[in-house]
N, C-alpha and C positions, 0 to 999 in steps of 0.2 A: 512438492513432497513426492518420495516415491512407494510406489505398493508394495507392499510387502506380503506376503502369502504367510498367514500362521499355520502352523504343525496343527494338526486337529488332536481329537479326544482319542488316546490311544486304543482302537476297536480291534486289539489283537482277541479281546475279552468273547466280543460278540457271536465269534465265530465256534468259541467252545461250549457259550451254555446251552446251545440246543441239544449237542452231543451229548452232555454233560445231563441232560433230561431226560433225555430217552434212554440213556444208560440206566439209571439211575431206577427210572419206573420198573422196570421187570422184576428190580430183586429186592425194594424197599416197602415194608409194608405200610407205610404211614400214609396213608390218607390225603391228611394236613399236610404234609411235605411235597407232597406232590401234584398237589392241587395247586400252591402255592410255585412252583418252578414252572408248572405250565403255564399259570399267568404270569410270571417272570418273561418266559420266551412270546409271550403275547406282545404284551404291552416294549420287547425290545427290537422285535419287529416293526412294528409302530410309533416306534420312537418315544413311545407317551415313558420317559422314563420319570416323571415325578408320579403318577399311577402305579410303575412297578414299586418304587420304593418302598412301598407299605408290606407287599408281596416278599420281596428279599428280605426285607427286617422279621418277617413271622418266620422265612425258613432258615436267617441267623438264627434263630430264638430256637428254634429243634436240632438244629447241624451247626453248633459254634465254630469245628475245628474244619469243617466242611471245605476244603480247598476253592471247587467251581462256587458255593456261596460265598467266600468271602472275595472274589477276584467279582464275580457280579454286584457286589453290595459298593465296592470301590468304585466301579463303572458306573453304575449309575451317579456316584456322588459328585466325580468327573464330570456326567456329562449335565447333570445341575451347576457346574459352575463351585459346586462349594470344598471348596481348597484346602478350607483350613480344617475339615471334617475328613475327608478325605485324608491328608496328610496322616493323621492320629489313628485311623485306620490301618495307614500302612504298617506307622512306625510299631502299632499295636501285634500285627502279624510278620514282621520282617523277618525273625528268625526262624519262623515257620516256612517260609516259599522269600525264598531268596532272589528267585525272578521279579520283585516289586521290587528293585533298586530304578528303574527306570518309571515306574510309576510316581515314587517320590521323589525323580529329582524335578518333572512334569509339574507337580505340586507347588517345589520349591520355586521353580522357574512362573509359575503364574503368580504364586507369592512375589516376586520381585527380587528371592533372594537367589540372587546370580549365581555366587561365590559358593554357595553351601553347592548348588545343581551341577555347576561346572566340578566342584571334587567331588561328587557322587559318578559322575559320567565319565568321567579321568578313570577310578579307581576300577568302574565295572567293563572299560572298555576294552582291559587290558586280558580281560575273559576269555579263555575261546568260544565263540558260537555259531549259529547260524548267519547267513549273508541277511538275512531282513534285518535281525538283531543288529545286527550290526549298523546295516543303514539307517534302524529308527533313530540308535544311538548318537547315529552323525548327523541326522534333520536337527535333532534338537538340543546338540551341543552347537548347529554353529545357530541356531538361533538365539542361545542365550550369549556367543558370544557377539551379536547384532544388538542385542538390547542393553550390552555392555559397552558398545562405542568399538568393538575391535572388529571394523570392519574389513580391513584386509584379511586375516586370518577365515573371516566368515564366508568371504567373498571365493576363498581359494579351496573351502572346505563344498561349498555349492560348486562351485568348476568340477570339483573331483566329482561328484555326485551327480552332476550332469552326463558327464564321461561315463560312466558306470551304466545309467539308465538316461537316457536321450530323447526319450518318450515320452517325459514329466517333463513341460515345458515349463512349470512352478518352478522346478530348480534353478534354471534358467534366467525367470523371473527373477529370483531372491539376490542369483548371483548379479544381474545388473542392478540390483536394488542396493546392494551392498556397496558396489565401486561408488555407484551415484554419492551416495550416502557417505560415505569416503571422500571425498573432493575428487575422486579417480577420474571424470567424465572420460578422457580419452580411452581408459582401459574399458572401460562400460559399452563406449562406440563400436572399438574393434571387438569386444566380441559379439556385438550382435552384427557386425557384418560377417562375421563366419556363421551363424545360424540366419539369415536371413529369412530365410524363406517360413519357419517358425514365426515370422513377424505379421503373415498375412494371415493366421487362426488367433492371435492371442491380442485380445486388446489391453490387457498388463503389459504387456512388453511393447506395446507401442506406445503407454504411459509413459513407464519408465526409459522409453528413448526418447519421448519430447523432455525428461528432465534432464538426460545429458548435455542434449543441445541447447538449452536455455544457458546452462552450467558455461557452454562452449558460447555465448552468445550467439548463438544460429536461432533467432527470434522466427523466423520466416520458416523455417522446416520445423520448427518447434510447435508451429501453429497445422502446420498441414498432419503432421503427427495425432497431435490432439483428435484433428477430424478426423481422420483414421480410425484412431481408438474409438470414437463417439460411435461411428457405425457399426463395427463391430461389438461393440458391447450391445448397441440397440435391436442388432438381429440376434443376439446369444437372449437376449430380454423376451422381444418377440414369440422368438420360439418356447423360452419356457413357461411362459405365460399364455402360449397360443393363441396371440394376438395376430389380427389380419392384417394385407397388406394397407395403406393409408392410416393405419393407427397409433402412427410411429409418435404422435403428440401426446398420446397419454402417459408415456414414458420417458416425458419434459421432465420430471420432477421426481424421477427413481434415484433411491438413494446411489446407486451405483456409478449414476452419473454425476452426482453431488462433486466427488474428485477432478472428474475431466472439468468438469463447469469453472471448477477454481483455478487451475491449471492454466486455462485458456486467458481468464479474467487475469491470474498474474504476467502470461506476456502481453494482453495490451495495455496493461500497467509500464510497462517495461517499453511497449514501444509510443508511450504520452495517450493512449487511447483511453482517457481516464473515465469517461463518463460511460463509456461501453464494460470498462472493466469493475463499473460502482452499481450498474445495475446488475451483473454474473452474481456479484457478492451478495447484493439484500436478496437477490433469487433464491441462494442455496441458505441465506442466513433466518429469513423467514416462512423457510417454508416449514410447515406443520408434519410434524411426525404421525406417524400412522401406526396401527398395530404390527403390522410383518416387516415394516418398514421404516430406517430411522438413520440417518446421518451419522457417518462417524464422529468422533469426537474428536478424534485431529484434523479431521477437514474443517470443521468448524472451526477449530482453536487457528489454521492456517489463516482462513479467509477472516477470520475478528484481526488479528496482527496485520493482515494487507489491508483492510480498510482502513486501520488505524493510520497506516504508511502513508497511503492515499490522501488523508487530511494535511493543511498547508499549518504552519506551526501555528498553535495556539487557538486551534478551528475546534467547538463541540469539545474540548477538555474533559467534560465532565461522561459524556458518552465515550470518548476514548478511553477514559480510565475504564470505566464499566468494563468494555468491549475486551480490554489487553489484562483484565482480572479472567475474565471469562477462558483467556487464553491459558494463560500462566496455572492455572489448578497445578496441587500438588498433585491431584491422581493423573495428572499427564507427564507426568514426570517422567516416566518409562517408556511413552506411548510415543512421544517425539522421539528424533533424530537429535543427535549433537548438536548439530548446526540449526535447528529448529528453536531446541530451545536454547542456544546464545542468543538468537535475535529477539525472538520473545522477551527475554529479561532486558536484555540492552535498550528493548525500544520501549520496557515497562519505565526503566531508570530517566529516560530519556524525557519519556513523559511526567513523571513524577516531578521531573527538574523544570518543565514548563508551569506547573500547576506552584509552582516554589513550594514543597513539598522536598526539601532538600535532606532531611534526616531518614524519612522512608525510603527516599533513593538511596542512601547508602548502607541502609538494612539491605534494600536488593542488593544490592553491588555485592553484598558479601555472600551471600549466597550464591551468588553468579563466581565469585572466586572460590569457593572452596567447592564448586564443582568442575571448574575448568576454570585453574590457576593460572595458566600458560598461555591461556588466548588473547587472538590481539584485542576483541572489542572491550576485555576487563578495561588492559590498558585507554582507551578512548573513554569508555564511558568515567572513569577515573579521572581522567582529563578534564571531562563537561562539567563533573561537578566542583573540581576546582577554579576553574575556569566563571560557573556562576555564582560562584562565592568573590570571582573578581583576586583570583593571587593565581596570575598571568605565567611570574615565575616556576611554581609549583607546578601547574600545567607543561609549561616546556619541560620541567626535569622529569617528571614521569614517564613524557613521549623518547624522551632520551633515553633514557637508562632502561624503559623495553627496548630501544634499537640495540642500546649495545649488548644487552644479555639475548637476544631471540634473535641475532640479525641474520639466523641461517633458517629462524621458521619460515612456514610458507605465508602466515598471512602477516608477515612486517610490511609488505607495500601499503597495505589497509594504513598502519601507523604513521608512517613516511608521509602519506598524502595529508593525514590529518595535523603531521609536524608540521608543514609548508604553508598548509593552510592559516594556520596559527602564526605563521613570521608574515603573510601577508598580513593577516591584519593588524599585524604589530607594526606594519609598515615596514617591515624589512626585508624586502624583494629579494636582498644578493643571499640573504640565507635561505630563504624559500629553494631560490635557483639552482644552489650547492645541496640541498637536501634534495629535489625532483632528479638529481642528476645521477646518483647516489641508483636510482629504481634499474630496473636494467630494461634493456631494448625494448623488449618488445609491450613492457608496461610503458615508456614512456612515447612511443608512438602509436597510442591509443588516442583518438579523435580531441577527446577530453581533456586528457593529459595533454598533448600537445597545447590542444587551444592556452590550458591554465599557464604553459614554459611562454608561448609566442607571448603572454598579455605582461608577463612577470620581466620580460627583456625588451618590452617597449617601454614599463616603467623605468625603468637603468638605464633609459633611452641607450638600448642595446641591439637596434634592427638589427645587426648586421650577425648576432648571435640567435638571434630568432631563423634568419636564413637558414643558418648552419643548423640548429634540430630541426628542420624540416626539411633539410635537404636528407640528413639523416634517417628519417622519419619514412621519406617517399622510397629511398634505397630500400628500408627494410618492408616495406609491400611490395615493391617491385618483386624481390627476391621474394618473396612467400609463395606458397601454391595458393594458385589460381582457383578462384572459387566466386559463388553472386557477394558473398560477404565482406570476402576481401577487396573483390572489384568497388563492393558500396563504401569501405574504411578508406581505399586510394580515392578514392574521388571525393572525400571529405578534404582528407588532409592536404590532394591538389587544388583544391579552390581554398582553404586555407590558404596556402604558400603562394595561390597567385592576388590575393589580396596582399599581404605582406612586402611582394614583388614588386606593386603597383607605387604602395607607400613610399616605397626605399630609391624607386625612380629606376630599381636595375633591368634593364632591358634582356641583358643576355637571361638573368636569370626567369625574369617573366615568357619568353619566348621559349625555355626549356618546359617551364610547366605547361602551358598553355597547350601546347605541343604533342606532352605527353597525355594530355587530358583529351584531345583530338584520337589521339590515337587506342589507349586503352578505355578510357569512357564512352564518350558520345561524341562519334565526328562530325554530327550534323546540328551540334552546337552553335549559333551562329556566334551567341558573346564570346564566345572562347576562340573562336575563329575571329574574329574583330580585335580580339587583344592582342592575338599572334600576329597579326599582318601590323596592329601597333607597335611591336616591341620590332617586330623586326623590321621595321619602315628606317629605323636610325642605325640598326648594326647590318643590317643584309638587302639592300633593295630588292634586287634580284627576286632572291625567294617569296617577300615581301607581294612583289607582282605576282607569282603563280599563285598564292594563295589568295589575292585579292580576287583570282578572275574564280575563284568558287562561291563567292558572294552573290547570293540570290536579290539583284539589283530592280525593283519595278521598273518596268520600261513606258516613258513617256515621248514615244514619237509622236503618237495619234493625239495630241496637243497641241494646240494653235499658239504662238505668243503673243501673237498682235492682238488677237481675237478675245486672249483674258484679262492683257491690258485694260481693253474697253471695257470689260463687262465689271458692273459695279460692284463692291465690295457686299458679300450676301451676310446677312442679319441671321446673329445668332440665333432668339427665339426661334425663327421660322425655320432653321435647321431642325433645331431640339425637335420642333412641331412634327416634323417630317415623318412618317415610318420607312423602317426600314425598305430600301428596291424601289420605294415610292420617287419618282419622276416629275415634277411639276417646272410648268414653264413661267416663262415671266411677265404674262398678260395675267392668268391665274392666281401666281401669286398675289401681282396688284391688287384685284379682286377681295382675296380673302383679308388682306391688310386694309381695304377699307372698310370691309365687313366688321369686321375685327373691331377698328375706330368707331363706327358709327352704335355697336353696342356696347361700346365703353360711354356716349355720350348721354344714350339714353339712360342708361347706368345712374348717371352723375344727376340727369333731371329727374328722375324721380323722387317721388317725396317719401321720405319713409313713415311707415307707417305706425300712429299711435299704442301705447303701451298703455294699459293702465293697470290699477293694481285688481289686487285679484275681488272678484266680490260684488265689482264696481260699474254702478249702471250710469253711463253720461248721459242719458236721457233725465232722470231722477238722482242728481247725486246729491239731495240734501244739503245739508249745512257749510256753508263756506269755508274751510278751514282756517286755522287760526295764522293769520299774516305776518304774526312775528315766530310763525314755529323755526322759520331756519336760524334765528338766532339765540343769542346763550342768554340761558336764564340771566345771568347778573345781567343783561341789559332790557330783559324784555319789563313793560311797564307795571305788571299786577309780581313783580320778583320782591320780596318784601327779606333783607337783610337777616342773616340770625344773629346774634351773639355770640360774638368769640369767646370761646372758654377762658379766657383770662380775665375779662368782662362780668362776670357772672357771679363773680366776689363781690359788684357791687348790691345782689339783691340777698345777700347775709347778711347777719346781724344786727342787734337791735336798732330802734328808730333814732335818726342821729348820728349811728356811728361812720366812720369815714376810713377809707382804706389807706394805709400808707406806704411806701414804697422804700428800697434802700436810697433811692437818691431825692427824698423829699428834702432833706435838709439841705441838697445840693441846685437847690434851684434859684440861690442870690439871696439876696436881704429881703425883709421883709417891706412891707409896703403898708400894712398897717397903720403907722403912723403919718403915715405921710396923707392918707386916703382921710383920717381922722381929721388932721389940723385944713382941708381945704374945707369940712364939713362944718356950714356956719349955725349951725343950731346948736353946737355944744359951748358949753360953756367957757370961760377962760382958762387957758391951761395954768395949772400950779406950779411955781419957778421954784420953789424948794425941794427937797428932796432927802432922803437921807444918807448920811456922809457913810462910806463904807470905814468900817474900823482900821486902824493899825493890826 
């Protein structure tokens, strides 16, 4: 984010009411009134303006129409902060002193209400007055139109204002705070290379130039900036706190430095230093407020949104919401950037759509469109939640029909990437390739980009179309100015292409990059010099030879071969064993290898030594233990059976009675009879019977 410098409390006030007191005393007879205005000019001195206030309301109360009391009753109200008191003030005396049109449009503009402040400032601009009037009037027209999102208009109204007075290096500030803020980074650079030299007193300005460079991907000078800034705020600290030298650690944890801290913490987010940039954040996220001293509340809301970022999907859900709620507040509404809060709500929706919470993400979603209709991330984040809703279709038509209505905004590449992305995973590579081709040069010969075209024309098994973007690719770094960054993007994309080269078997082409990578990169490369003298071993001998004789080749004359014939193959361990430089011969070795052996043997004879359990005297161990404990109860001797619960029916019911079963009738004929007639005690059986009826 970048700093922004606010217009302070309009203190044209301050400067009249001492005048305005001693005036006053010589010819006024009151007492009360007087008494009261000199503690007015007491307590404005001293700043204690919630003390005067008491003061100024007694000498409203005897001078209602009083002009210097009612411009002091406003000032203080001002400088308490209370706006909306203040405001009803004005509007109370406006047709009395006509000069309060810039007081209330101050009012309106901290009230939030833009549009009223801007035609107050319009209307009174067009006044004649003095050159201060004048310049107050244009500080705080382009600041509302800064909190209004128009920041070129803001940035060109600060340029002027700079021009005029060169000496307020805040102007200066505002004006690169503005481009920044603006997507402008390049107009932001160039002008601070025409004020340079303003860049060694001001550590804002060397804030707001590590933001353009972050903007410009210059991660590396992004970071050296930072430290810059870091120092100089720590000596402008130092001094006004008139701390010694070596005290510079107590001022680890000033809020002032809370901004750089995050700053710092989002470029090594940015260049994978994630766990250096996780501890920057809980530093500025936990640290304890103090009474004079207290954290902004966008630096916070910054760093809750990059923490959040920093989690891998679906990590701590439940603290990320917290954290991106913390961020999102309505009262920062005004307090971000544009571009502040689009990410805020995109990555609030985003994560809403993790949590499957897909009805509240599209509450945000609208809010996020009826504040910035036109932006690319509506369209994506639109996308994600049709997309986890699972209608694949509807996703693609959305990414489509923003290309064809926005395809001359500036952030449709955002869109494009995310269209491509969506055909790959639909599996349809040749659409990906026709939409990636569609971005223009210098987006699609980005390290990234590139790598996503080379992976997308191996699937189409298309090498020979991967060659051609990056042959593409390398032309347009070659042509770029020369710089550590660009030198670091060409030697991405040339070890890219000489992988690809290798693949495809094409000699001419690997021996071009390799070549080029010798020459622009690092010529003391040896793999890159070993690929070259490979590629060009089969199209160029010749060259092939001179480049082979820069091969730094270990020389083994002072080697014997007969000599290592004989000598025996040497035994791993007793290498490993070896340290470093150490030297041993081959009687010594023997030596330590039978040493070696013989306390492996003793090793092996000795007996190990008894355990027993805890408690326990082998002198007195008492009672034998039981001989059958290691086996299972069901077989040991005193194991006495229970009764299975289906068993147990038998000790129910009265004496005599007998349990029966569904298949007791199914157990054959009875035997009764049969058991009866072998039984010679009974009597003779009776052959008659009785005849069953008809």
């Amino acid at each position: 984010q970048a700093i922004l410098w606010l217009p302070h409390v309009p203190s044209s006030h301050r400067r009249g009411v001492g005048k305005a007191v001693v005036a006053m005393a010589g010819g006024m007879d009151q007492q009360l009134f007087e008494a009261a205005m000199v503690a007015v000019k007491r307590h404005f001195d001293a700043e204690e303006f919630d003390l005067a206030l008491p003061f100024v309301n007694k000498a409203y109360e005897a001078e209602p129409d009083n002009s210097v009391v009612i411009r002091s009753r406003i000032f203080v109200l001002l400088n308490l902060s209370r706006w909306e008191d203040a405001l009803k003030e004005c509007e109370k005396h406006k047709s009395a002193d006509a000069a309060l049109e810039f007081e209330i449009a101050y009012c309106l503009y901290r009230l939030n209400r833009f549009e009223e402040a801007l035609k107050i400032l319009s209307s009174s601009g067009s006044r004649k007055g003095d050159e201060s009037e004048a310049s107050r009037r244009a500080r705080l027209e382009a600041q509302v139109r800064y909190r209004m999102s128009d920041y070129e208009a803001c940035a060109k109204m600060y340029e002027k204002l700079f021009s005029e007075d060169s000496e307020d290096v805040g102007l200066l500030v505002n004006a690169v705070a503005s481009h920044v803020s603006g997507d402008r980074a390049g107009k932001a650079l160039s002008l601070l290379k025409k004020n340079e030299e303003s860049l060694e007193s001001s550590y804002e300005l060397c804030f707001n130039q590590s933001c353009a460079l972050i903007d410009t991907g210059s991660l590396k000078e992004a970071e050296a900036q930072l430290a810059r800034a870091k120092d100089l705020c720590v000596q402008e600290l130092m001094q006004a706190e008139e701390l010694q030298e070596g005290e510079e650690g107590m001022l680890e944890d000033h809020d002032e430095l809370a901004a750089i801290h995050v700053q710092r913490a989002c470029v090594l987010q940015r260049n994978g230093q994630e766990a250096e940039a996780q501890e920057l954040y809980n530093g500025v996220l936990t640290q304890k407020p103090e009474q004079d001293q207290q954290v902004d509340v966008t630096v916070l809301a910054v760093a809750c949104n990059n923490v959040v970022a920093l989690r891998s999907e679906g990590k701590s859900l439940f603290d990320s919401l917290k954290r991106i709620n913390v961020a999102s507040k309505d009262s920062l509404e005004h307090k971000l950037t544009q571009r502040q809060t689009v990410e805020i709500a995109a990555n609030k929706c985003l994560l809403l759509l993790q949590a499957h919470r897909i009805e509240e993400a599209k509450k945000e979603l609208e809010k996020l469109r009826k504040s910035c209709p036109n932006h690319p991330r509506v369209a994506i984040v639109q996308a994600a939640i049709a997309h986890k809703e699972k209608k694949g279709k509807s996703c693609e038509e959305i990414l489509e029909t923003y290309l064809k209505e926005h395809s001359e905004h500036s952030g449709h590449e955002e869109v494009t990437l995310a269209l491509a992305q969506l055909y790959s995973q639909q599996q349809r590579p040749e659409l990906a390739v026709e939409v990636l081709a569609k971005l223009p040069l210098s987006s699609r010969a980005q390290p990234k980009t590139m790598e996503a075209i080379v992976s997308l024309h191996h699937r189409q098994k298309s090498p020979e179309k991967a060659a051609a973007a990056l042959r593409e690719a390398m032309k347009y770094w070659l042509d770029a100015e020369q710089d550590d960054e660009t030198e670091q993007t060409l030697g991405q994309v040339l070890r890219m292409a000489a992988r690809v080269a290798v693949q495809l078997k094409d000699r001419t082409f690997a021996a071009e990059v390799f070549q080029l990578y010798l020459e622009k990169i690092d010529g003391s490369d040896m793999e890159a010099l070993s690929g070259l003298i490979q590629a060009l071993a089969a199209t160029d001998p010749e060259r092939a030879t001179e480049y082979a004789q820069r091969l730094q080749v270990p020389s083994f004359d002072h080697l014997d071969a007969e000599e290592l014939e004989s000598v025996p193959i040497p035994k791993v361990g007793a290498m490993l064993s070896r340290k470093k430089g150490e030297t041993v011969s081959n009687e010594e070795e023997a030596a330590l290898q039978a040493a070696k052996e013989k306390e492996k043997r003793e090793k092996q004879k000795r007996k190990k030594k008894k355990r027993y359990p805890k408690n326990f005297d082998p002198e007195n161990p008492g009672p034998a233990p039981d001989p059958e404990r290691w086996l299972p109860k069901r077989e040991r001797s005193e194991f006495k059976k229970k009764m299975r619960k289906k068993d147990k029916q038998l000790l129910r019911g009265p004496q005599g009675a007998m349990v029966t079963s569904e298949d007791f009738r199914k157990q054959g004929p009875s035997t009764a009879q049969v058991e009866a007639s072998k039984d010679g005690s009974t009597g003779p059986r009776k052959t008659g019977g009785r005849k069953k009826g008809k």
